[in-house]
mmCIF file of the N, C-alpha and C atoms, coordinates in Angstrom:
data_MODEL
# 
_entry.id   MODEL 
# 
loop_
_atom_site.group_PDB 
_atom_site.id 
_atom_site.type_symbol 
_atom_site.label_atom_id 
_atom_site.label_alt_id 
_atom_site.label_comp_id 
_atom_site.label_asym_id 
_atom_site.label_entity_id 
_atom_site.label_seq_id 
_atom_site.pdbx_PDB_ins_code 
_atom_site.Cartn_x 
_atom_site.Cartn_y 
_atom_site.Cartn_z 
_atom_site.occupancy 
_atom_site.B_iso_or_equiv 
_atom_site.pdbx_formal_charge 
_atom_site.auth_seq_id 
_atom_site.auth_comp_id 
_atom_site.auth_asym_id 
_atom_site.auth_atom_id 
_atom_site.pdbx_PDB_model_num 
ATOM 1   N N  . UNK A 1 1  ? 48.851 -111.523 -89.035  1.00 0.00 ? 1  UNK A N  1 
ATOM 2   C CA . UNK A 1 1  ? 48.412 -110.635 -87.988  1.00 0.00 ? 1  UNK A CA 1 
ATOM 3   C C  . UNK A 1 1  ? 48.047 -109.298 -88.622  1.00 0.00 ? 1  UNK A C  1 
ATOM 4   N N  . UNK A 1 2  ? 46.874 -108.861 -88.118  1.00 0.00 ? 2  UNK A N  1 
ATOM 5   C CA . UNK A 1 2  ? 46.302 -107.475 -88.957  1.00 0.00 ? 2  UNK A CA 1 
ATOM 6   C C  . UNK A 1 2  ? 47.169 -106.380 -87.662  1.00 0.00 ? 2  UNK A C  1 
ATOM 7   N N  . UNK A 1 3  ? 47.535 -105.234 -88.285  1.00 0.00 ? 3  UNK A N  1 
ATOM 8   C CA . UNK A 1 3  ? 48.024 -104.161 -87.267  1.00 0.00 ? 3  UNK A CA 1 
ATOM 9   C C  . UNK A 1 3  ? 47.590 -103.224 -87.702  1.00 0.00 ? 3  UNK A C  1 
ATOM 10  N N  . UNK A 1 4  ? 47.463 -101.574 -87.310  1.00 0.00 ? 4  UNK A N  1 
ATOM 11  C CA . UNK A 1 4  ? 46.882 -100.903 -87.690  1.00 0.00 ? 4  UNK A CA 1 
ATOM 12  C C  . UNK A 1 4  ? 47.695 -100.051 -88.049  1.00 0.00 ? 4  UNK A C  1 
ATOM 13  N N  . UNK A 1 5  ? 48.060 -98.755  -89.273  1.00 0.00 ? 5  UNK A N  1 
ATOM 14  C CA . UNK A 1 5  ? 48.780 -98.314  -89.582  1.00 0.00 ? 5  UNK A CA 1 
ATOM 15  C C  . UNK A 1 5  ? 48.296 -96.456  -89.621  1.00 0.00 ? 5  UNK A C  1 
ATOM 16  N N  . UNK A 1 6  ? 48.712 -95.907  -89.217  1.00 0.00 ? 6  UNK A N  1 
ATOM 17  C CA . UNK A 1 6  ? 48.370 -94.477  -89.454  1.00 0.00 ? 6  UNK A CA 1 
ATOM 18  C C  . UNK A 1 6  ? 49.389 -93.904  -90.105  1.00 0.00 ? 6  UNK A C  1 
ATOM 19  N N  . UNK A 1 7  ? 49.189 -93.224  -90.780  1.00 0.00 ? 7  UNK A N  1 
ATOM 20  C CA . UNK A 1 7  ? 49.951 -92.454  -92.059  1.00 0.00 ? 7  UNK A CA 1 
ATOM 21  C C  . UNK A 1 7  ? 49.766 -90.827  -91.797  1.00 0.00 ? 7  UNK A C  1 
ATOM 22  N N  . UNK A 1 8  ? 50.562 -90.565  -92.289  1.00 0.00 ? 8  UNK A N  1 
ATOM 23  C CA . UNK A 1 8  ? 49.978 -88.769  -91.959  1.00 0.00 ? 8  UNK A CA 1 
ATOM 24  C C  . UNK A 1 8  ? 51.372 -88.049  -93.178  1.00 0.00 ? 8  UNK A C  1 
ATOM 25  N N  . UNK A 1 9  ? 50.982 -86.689  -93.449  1.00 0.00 ? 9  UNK A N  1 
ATOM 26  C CA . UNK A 1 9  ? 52.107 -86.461  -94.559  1.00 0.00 ? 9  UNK A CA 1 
ATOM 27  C C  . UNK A 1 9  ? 52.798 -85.545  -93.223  1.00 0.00 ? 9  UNK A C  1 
ATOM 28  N N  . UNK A 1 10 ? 54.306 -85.384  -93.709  1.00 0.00 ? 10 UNK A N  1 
ATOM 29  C CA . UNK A 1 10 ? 55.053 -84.970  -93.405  1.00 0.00 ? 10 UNK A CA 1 
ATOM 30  C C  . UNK A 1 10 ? 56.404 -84.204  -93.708  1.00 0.00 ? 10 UNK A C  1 
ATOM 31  N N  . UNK A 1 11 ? 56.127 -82.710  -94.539  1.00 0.00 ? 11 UNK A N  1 
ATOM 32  C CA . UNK A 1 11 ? 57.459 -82.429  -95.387  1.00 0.00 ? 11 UNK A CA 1 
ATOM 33  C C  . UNK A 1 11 ? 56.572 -82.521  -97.116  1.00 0.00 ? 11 UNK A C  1 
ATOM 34  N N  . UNK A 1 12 ? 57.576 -83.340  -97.297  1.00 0.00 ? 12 UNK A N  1 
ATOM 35  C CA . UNK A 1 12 ? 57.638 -83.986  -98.541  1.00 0.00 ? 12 UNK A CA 1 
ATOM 36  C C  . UNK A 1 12 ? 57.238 -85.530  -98.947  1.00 0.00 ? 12 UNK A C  1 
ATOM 37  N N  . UNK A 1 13 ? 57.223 -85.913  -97.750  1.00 0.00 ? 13 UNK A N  1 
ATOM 38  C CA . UNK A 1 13 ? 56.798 -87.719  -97.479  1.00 0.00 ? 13 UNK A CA 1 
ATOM 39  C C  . UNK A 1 13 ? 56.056 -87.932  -96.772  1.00 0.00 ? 13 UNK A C  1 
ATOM 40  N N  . UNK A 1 14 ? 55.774 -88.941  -96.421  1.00 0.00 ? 14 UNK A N  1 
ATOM 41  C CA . UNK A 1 14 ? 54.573 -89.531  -95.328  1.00 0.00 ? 14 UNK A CA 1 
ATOM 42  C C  . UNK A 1 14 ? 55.312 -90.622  -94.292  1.00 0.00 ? 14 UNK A C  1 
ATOM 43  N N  . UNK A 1 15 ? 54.456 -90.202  -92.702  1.00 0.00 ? 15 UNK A N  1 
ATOM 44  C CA . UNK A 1 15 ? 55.149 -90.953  -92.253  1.00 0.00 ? 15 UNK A CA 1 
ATOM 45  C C  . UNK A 1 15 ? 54.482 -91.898  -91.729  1.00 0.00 ? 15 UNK A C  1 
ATOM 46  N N  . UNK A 1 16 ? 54.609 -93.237  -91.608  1.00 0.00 ? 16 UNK A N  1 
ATOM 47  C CA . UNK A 1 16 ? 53.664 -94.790  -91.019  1.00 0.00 ? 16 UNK A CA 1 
ATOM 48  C C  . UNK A 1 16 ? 53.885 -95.127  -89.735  1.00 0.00 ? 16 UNK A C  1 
ATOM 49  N N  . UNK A 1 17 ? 52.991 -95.082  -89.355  1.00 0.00 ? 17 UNK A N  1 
ATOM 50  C CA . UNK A 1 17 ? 52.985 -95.623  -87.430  1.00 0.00 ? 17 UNK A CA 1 
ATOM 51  C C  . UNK A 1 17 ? 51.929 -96.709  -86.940  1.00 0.00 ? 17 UNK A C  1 
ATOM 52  N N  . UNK A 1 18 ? 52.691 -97.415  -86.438  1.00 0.00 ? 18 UNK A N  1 
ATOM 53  C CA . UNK A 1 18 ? 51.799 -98.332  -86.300  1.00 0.00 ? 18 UNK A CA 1 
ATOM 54  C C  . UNK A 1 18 ? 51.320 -98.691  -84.275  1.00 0.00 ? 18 UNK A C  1 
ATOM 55  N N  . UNK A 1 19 ? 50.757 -98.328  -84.169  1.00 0.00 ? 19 UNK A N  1 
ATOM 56  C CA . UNK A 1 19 ? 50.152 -97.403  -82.282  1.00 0.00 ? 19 UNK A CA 1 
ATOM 57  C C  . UNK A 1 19 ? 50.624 -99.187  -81.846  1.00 0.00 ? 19 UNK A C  1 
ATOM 58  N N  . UNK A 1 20 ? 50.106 -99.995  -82.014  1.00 0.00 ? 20 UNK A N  1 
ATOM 59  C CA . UNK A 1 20 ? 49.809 -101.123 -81.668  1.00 0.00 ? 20 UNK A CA 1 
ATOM 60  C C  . UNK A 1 20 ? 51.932 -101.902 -81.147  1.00 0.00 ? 20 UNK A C  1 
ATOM 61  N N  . UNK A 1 21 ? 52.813 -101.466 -81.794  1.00 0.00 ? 21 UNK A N  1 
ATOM 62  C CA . UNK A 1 21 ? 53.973 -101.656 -81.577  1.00 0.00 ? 21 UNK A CA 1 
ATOM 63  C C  . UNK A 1 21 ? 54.837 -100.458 -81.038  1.00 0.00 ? 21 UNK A C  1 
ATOM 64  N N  . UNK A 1 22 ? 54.390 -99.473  -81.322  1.00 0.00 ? 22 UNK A N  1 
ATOM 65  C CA . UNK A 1 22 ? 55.060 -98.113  -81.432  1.00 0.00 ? 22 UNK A CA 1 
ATOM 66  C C  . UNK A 1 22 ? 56.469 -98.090  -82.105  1.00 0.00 ? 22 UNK A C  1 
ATOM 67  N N  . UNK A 1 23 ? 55.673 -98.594  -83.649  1.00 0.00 ? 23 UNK A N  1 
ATOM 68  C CA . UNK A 1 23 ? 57.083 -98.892  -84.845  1.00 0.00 ? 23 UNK A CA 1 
ATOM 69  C C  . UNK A 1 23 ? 56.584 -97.887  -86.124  1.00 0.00 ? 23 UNK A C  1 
ATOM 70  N N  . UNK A 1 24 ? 57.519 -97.170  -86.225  1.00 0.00 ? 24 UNK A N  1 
ATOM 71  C CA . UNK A 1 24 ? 56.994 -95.782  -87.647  1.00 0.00 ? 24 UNK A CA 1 
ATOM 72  C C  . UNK A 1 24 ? 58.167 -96.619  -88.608  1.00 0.00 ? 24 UNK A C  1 
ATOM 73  N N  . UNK A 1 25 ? 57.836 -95.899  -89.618  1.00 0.00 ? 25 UNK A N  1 
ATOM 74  C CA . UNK A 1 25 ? 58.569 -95.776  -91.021  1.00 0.00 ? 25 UNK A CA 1 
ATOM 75  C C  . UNK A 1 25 ? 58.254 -94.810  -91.384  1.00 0.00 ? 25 UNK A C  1 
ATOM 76  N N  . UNK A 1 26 ? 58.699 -94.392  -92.790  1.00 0.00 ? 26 UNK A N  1 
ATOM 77  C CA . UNK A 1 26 ? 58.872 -93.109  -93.962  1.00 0.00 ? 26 UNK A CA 1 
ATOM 78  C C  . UNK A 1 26 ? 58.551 -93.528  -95.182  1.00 0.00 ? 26 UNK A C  1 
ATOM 79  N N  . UNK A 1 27 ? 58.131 -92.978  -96.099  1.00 0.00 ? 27 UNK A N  1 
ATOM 80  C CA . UNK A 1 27 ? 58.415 -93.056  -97.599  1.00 0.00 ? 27 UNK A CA 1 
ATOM 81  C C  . UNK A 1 27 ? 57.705 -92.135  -98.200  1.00 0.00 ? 27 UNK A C  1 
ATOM 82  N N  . UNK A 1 28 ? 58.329 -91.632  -99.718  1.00 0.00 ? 28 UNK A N  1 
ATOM 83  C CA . UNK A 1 28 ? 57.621 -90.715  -100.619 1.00 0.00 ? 28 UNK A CA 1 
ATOM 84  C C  . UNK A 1 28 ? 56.670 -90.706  -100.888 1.00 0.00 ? 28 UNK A C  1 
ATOM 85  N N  . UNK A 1 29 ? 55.668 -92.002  -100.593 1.00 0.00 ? 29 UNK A N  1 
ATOM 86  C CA . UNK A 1 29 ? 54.372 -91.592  -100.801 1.00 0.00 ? 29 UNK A CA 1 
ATOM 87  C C  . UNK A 1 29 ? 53.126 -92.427  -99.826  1.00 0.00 ? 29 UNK A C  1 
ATOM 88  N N  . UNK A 1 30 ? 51.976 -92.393  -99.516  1.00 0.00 ? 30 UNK A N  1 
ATOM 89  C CA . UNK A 1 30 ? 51.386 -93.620  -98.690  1.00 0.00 ? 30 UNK A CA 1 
ATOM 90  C C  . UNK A 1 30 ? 51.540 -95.008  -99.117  1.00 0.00 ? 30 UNK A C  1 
ATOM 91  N N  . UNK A 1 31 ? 51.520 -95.328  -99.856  1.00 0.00 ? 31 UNK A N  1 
ATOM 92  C CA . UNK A 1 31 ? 51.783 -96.663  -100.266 1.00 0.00 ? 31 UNK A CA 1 
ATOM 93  C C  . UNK A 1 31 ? 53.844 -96.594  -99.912  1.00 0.00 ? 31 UNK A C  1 
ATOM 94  N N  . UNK A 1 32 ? 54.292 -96.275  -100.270 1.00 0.00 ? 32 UNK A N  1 
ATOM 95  C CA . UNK A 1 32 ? 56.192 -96.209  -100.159 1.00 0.00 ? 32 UNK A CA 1 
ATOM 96  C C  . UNK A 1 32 ? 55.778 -96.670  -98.398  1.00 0.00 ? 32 UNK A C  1 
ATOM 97  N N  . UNK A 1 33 ? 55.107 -95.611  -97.546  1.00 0.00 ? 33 UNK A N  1 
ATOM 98  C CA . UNK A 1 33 ? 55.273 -95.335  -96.294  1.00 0.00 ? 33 UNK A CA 1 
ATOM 99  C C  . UNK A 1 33 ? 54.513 -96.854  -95.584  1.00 0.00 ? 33 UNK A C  1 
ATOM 100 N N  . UNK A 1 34 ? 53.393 -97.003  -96.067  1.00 0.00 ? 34 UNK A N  1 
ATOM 101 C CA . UNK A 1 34 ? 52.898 -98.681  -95.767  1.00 0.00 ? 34 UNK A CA 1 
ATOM 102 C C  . UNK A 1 34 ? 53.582 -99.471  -95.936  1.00 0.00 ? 34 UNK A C  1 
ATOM 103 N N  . UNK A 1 35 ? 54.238 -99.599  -97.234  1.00 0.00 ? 35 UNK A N  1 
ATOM 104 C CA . UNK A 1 35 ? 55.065 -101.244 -97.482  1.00 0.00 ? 35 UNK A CA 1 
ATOM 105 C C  . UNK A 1 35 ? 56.180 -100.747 -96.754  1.00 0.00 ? 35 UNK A C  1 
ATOM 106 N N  . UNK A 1 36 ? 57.152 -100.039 -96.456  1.00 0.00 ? 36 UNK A N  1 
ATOM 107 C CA . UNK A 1 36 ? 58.332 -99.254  -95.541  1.00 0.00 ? 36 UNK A CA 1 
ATOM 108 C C  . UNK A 1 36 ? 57.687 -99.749  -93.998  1.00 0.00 ? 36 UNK A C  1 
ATOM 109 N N  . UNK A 1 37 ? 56.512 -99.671  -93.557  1.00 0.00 ? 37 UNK A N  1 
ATOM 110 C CA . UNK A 1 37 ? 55.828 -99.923  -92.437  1.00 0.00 ? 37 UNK A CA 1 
ATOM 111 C C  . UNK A 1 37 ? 55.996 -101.789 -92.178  1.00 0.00 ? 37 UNK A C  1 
ATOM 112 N N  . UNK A 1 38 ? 55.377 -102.508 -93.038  1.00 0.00 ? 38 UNK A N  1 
ATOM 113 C CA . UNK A 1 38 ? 55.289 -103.605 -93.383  1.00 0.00 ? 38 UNK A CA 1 
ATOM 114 C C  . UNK A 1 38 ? 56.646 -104.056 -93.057  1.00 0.00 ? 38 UNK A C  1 
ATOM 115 N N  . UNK A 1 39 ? 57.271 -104.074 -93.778  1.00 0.00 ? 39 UNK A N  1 
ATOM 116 C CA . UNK A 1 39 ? 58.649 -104.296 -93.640  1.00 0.00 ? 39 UNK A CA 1 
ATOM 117 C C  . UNK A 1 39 ? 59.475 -104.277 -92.301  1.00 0.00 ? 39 UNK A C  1 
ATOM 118 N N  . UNK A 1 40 ? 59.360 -103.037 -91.630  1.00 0.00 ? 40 UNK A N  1 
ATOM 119 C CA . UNK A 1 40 ? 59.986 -102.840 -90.388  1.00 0.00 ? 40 UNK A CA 1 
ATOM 120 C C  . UNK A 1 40 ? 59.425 -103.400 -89.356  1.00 0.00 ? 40 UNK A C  1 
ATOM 121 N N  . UNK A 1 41 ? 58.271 -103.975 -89.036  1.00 0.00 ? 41 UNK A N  1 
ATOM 122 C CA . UNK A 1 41 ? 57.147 -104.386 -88.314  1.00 0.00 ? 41 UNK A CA 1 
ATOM 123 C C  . UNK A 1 41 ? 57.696 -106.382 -88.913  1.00 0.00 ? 41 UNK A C  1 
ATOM 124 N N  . UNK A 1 42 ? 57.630 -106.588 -89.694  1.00 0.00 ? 42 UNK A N  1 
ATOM 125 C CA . UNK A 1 42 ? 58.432 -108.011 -90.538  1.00 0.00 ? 42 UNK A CA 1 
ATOM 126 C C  . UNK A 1 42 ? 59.772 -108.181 -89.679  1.00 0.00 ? 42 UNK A C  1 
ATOM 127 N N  . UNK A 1 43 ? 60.730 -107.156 -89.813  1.00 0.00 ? 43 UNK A N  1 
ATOM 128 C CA . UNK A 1 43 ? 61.829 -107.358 -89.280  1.00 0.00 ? 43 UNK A CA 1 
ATOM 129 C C  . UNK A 1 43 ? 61.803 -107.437 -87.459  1.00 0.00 ? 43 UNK A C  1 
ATOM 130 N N  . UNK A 1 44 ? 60.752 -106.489 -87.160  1.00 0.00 ? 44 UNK A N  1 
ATOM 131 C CA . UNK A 1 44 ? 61.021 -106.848 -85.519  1.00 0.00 ? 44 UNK A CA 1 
ATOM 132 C C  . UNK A 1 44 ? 59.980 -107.855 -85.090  1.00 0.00 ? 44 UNK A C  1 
ATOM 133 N N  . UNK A 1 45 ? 59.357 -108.545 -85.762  1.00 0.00 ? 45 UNK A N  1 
ATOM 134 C CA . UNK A 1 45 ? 58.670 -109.845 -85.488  1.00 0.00 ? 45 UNK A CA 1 
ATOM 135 C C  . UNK A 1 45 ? 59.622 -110.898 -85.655  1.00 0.00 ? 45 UNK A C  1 
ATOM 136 N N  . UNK A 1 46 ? 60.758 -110.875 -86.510  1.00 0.00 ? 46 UNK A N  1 
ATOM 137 C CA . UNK A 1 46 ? 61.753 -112.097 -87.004  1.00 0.00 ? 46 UNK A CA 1 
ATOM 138 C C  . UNK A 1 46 ? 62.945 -111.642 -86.104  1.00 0.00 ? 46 UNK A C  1 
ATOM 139 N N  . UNK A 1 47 ? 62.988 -110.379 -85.704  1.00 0.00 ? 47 UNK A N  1 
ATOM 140 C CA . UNK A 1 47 ? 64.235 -110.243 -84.965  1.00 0.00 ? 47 UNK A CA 1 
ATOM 141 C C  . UNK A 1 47 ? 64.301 -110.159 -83.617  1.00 0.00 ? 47 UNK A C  1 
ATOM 142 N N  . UNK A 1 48 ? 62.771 -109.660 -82.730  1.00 0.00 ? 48 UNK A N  1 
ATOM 143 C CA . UNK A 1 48 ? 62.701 -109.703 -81.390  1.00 0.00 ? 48 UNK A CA 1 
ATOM 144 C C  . UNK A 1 48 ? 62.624 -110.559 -80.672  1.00 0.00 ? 48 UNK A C  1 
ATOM 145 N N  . UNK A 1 49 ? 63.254 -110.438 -79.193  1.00 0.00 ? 49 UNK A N  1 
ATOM 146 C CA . UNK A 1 49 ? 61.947 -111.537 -78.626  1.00 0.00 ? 49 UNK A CA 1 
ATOM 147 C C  . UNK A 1 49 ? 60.919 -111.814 -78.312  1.00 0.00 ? 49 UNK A C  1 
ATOM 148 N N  . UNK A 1 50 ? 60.809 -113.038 -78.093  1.00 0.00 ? 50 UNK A N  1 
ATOM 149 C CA . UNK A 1 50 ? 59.050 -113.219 -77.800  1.00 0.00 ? 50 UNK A CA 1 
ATOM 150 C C  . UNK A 1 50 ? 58.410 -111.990 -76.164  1.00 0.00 ? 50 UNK A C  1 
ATOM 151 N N  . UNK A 1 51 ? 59.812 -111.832 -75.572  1.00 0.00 ? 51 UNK A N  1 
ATOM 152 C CA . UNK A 1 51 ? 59.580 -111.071 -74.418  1.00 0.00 ? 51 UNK A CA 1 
ATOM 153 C C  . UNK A 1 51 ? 59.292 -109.295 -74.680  1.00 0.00 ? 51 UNK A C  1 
ATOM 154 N N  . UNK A 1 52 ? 59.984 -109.136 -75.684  1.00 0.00 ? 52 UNK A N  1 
ATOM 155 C CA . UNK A 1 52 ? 59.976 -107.695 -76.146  1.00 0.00 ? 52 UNK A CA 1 
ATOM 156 C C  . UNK A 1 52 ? 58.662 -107.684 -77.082  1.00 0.00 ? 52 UNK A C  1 
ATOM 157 N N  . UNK A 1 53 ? 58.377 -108.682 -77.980  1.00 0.00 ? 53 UNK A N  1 
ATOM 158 C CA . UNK A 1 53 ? 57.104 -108.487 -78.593  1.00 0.00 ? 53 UNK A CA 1 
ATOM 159 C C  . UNK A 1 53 ? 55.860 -108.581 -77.147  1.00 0.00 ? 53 UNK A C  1 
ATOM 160 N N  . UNK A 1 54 ? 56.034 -108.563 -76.536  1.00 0.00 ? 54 UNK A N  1 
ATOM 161 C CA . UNK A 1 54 ? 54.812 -108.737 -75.514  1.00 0.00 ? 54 UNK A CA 1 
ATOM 162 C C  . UNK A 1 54 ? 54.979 -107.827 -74.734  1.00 0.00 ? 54 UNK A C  1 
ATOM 163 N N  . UNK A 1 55 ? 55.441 -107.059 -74.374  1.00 0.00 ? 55 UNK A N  1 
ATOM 164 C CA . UNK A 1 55 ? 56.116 -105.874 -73.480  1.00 0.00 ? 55 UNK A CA 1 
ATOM 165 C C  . UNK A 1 55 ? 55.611 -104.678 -74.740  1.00 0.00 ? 55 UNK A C  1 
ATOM 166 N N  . UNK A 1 56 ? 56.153 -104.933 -75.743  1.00 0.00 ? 56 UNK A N  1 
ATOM 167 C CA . UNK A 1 56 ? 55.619 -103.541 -77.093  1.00 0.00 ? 56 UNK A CA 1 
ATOM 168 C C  . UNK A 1 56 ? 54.094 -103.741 -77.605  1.00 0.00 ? 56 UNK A C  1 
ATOM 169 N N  . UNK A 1 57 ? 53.396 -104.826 -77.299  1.00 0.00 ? 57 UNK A N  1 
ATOM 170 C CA . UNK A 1 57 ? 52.301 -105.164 -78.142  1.00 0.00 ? 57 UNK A CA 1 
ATOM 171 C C  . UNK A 1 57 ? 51.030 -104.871 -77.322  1.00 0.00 ? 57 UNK A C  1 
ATOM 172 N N  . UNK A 1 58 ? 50.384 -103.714 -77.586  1.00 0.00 ? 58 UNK A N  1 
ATOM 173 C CA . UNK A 1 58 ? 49.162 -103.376 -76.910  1.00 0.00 ? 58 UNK A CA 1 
ATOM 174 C C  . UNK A 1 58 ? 48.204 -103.992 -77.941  1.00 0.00 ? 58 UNK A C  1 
ATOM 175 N N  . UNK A 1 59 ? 47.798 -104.691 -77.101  1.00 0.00 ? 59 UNK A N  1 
ATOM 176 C CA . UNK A 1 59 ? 46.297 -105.382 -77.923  1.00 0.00 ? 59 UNK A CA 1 
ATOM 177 C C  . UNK A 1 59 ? 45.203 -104.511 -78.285  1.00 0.00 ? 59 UNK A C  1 
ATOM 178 N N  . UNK A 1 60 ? 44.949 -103.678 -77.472  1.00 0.00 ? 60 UNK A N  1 
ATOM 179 C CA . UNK A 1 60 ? 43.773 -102.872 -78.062  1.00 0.00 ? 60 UNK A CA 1 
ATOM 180 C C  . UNK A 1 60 ? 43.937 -101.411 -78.020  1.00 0.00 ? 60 UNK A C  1 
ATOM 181 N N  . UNK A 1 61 ? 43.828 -101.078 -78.792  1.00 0.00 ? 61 UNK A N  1 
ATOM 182 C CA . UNK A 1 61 ? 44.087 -99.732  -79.951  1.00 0.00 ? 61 UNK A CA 1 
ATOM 183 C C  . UNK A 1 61 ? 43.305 -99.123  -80.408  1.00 0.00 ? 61 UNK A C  1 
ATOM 184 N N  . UNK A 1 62 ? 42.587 -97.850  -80.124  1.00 0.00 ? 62 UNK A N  1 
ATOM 185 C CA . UNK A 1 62 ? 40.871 -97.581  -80.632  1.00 0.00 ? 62 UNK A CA 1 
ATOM 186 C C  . UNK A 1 62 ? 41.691 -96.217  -81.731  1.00 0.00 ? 62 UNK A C  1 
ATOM 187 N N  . UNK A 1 63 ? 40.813 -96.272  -82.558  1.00 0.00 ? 63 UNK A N  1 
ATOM 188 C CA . UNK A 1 63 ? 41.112 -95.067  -83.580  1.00 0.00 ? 63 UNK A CA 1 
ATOM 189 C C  . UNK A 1 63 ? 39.836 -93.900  -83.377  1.00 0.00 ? 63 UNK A C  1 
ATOM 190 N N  . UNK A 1 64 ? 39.353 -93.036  -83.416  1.00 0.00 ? 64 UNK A N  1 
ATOM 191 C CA . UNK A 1 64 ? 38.450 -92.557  -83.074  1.00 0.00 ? 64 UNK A CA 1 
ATOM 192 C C  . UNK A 1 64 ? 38.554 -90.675  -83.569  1.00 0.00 ? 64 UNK A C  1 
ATOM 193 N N  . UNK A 1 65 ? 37.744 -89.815  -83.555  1.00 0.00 ? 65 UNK A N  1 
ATOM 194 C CA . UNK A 1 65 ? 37.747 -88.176  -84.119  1.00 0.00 ? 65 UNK A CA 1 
ATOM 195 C C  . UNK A 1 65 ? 37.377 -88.397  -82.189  1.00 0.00 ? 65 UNK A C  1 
ATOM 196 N N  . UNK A 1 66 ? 37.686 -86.685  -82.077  1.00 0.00 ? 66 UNK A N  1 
ATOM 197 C CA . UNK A 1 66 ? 37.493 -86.039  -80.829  1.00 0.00 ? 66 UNK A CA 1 
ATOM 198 C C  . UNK A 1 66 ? 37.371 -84.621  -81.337  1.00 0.00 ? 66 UNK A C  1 
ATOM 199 N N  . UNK A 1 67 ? 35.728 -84.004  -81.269  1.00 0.00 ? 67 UNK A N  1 
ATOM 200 C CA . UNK A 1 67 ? 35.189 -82.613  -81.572  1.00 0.00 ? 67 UNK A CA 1 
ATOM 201 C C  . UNK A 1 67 ? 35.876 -81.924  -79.630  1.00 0.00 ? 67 UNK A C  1 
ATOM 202 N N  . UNK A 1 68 ? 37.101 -80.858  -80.616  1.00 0.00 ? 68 UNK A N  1 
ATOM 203 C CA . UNK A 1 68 ? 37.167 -79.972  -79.319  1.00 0.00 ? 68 UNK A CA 1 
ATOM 204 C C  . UNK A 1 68 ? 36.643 -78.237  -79.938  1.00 0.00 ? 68 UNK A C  1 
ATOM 205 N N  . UNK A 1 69 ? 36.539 -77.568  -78.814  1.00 0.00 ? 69 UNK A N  1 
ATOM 206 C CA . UNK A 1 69 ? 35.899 -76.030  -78.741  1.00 0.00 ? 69 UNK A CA 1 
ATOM 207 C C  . UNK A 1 69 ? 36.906 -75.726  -79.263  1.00 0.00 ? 69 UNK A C  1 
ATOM 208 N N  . UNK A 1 70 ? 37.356 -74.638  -80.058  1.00 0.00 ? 70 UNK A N  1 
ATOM 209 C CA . UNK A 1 70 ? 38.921 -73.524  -80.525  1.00 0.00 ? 70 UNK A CA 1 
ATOM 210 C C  . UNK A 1 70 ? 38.439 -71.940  -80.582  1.00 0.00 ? 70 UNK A C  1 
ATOM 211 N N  . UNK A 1 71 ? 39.033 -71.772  -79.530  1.00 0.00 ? 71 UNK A N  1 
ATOM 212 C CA . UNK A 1 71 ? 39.016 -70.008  -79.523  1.00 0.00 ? 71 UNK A CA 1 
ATOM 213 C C  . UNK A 1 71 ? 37.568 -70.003  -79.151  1.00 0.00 ? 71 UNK A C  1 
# 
């Protein structure tokens, strides 16, 4: 299953979110923070239920820029 992952830095680390579950992780670097992502997203596919994965799982997820006016 492909999911989509957004990363953003934070601090000293980066943090991984994935919109499509509303499941984050952490790690020291984007790659740490992806496979940290991977992983936690692994565990609540093997650990949820099929009722909670369908209740958390928005199928469609648009990524997109939005030009706003400032000052």
């Amino acid at each position: 299953m492909k999911l989509t992952a957004i990363i953003e830095r934070e601090g000293d680390g980066y943090v991984a979110l994935c919109p499509e579950l509303d499941i984050a992780s952490q790690g020291d670097s984007i790659k740490e923070a992806r496979d940290n992502l991977r992983e936690a997203l692994e565990l609540f596919f093997e650990c949820a239920p099929a009722e909670e994965i369908q209740r958390r799982l928005h199928n469609e997820v648009y990524i997109t820029q939005v030009e706003v006016a400032v000052g």
